[in-house]
C-alpha positions in Angstrom: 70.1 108.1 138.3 69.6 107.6 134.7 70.9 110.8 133.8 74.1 110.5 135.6 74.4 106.8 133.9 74.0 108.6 130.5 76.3 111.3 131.6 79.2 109.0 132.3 78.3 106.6 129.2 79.0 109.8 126.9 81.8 111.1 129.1 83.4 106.9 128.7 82.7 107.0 124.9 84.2 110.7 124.4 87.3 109.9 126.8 88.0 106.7 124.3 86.7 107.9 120.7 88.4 111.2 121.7 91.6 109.7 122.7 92.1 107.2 120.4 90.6 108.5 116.9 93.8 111.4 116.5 96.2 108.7 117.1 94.7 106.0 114.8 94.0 109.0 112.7 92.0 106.7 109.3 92.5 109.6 107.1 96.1 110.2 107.6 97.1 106.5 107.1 94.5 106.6 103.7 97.5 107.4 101.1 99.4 104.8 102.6 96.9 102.3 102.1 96.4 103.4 99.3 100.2 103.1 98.1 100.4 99.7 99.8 97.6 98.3 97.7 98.7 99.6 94.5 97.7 97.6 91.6 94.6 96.0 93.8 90.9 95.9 92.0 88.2 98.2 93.7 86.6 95.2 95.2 89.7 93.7 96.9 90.8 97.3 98.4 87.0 97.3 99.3 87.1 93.7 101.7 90.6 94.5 102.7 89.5 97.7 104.3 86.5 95.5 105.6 89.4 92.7 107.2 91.5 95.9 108.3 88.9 97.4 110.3 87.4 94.4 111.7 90.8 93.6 113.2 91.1 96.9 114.1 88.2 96.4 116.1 89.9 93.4 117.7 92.9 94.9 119.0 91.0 98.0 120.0 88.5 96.3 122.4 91.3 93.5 123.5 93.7 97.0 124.5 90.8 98.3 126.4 89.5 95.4 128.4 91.7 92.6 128.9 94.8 95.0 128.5 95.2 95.8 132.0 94.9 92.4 133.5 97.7 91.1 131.1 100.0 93.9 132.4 99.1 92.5 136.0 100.2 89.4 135.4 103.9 91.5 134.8 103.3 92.3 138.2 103.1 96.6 136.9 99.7 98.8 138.8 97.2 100.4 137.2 98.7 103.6 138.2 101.9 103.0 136.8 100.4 102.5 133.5 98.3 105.4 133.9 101.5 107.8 134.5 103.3 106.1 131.7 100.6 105.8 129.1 99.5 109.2 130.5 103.0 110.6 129.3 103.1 108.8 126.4 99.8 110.5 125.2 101.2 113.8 126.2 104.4 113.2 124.0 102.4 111.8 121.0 99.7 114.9 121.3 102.8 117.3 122.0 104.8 115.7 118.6 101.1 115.9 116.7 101.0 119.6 117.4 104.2 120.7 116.6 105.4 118.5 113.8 104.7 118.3 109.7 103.7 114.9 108.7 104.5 113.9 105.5 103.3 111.0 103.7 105.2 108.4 102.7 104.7 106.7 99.6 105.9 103.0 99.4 108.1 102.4 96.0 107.7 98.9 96.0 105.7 97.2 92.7 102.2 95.9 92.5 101.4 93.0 94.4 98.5 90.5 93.4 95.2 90.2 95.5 96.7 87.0 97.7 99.8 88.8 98.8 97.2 92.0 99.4 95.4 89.9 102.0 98.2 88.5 103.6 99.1 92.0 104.9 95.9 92.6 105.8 97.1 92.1 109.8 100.4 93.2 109.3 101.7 95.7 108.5 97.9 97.2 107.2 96.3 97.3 110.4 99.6 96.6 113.0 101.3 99.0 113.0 99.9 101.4 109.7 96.6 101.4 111.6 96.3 101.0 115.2 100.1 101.6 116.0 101.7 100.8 119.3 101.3 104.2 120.7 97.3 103.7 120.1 97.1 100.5 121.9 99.5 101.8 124.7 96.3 104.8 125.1 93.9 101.7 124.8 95.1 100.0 127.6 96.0 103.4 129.6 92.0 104.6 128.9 90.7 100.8 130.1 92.7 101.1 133.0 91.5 104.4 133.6 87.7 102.7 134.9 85.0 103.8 137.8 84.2 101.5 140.2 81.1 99.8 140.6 79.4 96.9 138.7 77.1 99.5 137.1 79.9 102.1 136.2 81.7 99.1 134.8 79.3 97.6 132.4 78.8 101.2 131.2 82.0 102.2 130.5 82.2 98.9 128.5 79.2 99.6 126.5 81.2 102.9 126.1 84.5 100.9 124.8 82.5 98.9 122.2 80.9 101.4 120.9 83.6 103.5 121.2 85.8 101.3 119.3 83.6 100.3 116.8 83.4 103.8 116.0 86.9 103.9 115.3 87.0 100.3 113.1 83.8 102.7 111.4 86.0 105.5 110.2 88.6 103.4 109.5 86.4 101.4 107.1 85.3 104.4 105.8 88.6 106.1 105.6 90.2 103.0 104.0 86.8 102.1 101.5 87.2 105.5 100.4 90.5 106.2 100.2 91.1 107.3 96.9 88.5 110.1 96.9 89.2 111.2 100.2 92.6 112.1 99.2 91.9 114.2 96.3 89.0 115.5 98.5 91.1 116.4 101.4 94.4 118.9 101.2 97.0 119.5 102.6 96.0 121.9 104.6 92.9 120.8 106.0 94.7 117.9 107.2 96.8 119.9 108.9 94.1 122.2 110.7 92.2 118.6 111.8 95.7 117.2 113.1 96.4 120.2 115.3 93.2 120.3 116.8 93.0 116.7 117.1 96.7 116.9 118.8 95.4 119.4 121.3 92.7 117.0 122.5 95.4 114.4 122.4 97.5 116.3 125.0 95.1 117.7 127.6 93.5 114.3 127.5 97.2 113.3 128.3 97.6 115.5 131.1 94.5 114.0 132.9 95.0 110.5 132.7 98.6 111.5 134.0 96.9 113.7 137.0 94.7 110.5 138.2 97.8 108.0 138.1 99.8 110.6 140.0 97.3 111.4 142.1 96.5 107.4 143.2 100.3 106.9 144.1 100.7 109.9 146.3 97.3 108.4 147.5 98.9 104.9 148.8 102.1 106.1 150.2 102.2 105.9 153.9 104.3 108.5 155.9 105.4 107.4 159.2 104.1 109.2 162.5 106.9 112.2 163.4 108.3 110.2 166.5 109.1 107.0 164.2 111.4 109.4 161.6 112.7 111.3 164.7 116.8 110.3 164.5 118.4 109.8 168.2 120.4 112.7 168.3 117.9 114.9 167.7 115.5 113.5 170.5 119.1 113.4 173.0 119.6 117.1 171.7 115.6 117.6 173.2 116.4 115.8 176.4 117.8 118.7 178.4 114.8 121.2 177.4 112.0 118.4 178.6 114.7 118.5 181.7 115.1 121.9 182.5 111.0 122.2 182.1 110.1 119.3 184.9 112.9 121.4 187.0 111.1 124.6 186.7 108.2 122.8 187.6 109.1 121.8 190.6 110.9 124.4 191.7 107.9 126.4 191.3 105.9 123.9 193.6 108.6 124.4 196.4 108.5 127.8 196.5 104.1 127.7 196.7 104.8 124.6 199.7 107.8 127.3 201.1 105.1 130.4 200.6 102.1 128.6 202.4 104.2 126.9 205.4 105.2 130.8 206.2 101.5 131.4 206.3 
């Protein structure tokens, strides 16, 4: 029993750190922070990567487990969102493997510290960060749950740890931005984008499977003789006729063969 819990905890935490980590993808967005912050101290890009990952964090978990029951409320299924959000992954993971991002640098001047940490929502964390493609996944993964109190409360210890990995290596990411992107080339960025992209679309395809696979699982097709059209059962009349006829006639003959007896 413990070992299946601890199989599905680390199946929930790689199914939402796998899924969502290419997308949010902290060292891609680093040169833009960086270029959006330009003219900021060390110590302010330090606690604005601290307030960027924190809230982060906050949309993150709020995607995963309250996401689903807001979309309820819309009156949309789980499944639905699963297909959608399933084929949403699959085009994000499909654009990841065959495109060449390029980094943008803003061209705008210096802002002061104040102005700094007024963006430090948005655009910093929404949409630079945790774009609405990511939270889109979030909500897909959180409505992709087992049943079960005990499966639940796992696969939410999953989620927050899961996510706070995430708001981790975005801190990280972010804290060290500067050094990270002299550290890291162009070409290494590509190799752990197409990877990551991979991941992104065969986790995709799955999530896509299950919501496929619970709407064929509610339809309801109607017994043969409800979908039977009239003409068609009028067209069957004479055969069920000519059988009964046969029948008898048959039964006539045996009365007919056993009176000569």
């Amino acid at each position: 029993m413990i070992a299946e819990d601890i199989r599905h905890f680390l199946t929930a935490l790689l199914l939402v750190v796998g899924s969502l980590l290419p997308i949010v993808n902290p060292v891609g967005s680093a040169p833009m922070f960086l270029a959006m912050t330009r003219g900021s101290d060390a110590a302010t890009r330090q606690m604005l990567a601290l307030k960027v990952a924190i809230n982060s964090f906050a949309l993150i978990i709020g995607s995963l487990i309250i996401g689903a029951y807001v979309l309820r409320i819309f009156g949309i299924s789980v499944p639905v969102v699963q297909v959608a959000g399933g084929a949403v992954l699959c085009a994000l993971g499909w654009n990841l493997l065959n495109s060449d991002p390029a980094v943008h640098a803003d061209a705008s001047p210096p802002a002061s510290s104040e102005m700094v940490f007024m963006r430090a929502f948005y655009p910093l964390t929404l949409p630079l960060t945790v774009d609405p493609g990511a939270i889109s996944v979030a909500i897909t993964v959180g409505a992709n749950h087992a049943h079960g109190v005990g499966r639940v409360l796992i696969g939410l210890a999953a989620g927050i740890i899961g996510a706070a990995l995430i708001s981790l290596s975005v801190w990280l990411a972010y804290r060290y931005a500067e050094r990270v992107a002299h550290w890291l080339g162009h070409t290494r960025v590509m190799v752990v984008l197409r990877l990551s992209a991979f991941i992104v679309l065969c986790i995709g395809v799955e999530i896509t499977w299950n919501g496929i696979h619970a709407l064929l699982v509610e339809v309801k097709f109607a017994p043969p003789a409800a979908t039977t059209p009239e003409g068609t059962a009028s067209a069957e009349s004479p055969v069920a006729g000519f059988g009964a006829a046969r029948t008898a006639l048959i039964a006539q003959l045996g009365a007919d063969a056993a009176g000569r007896l």
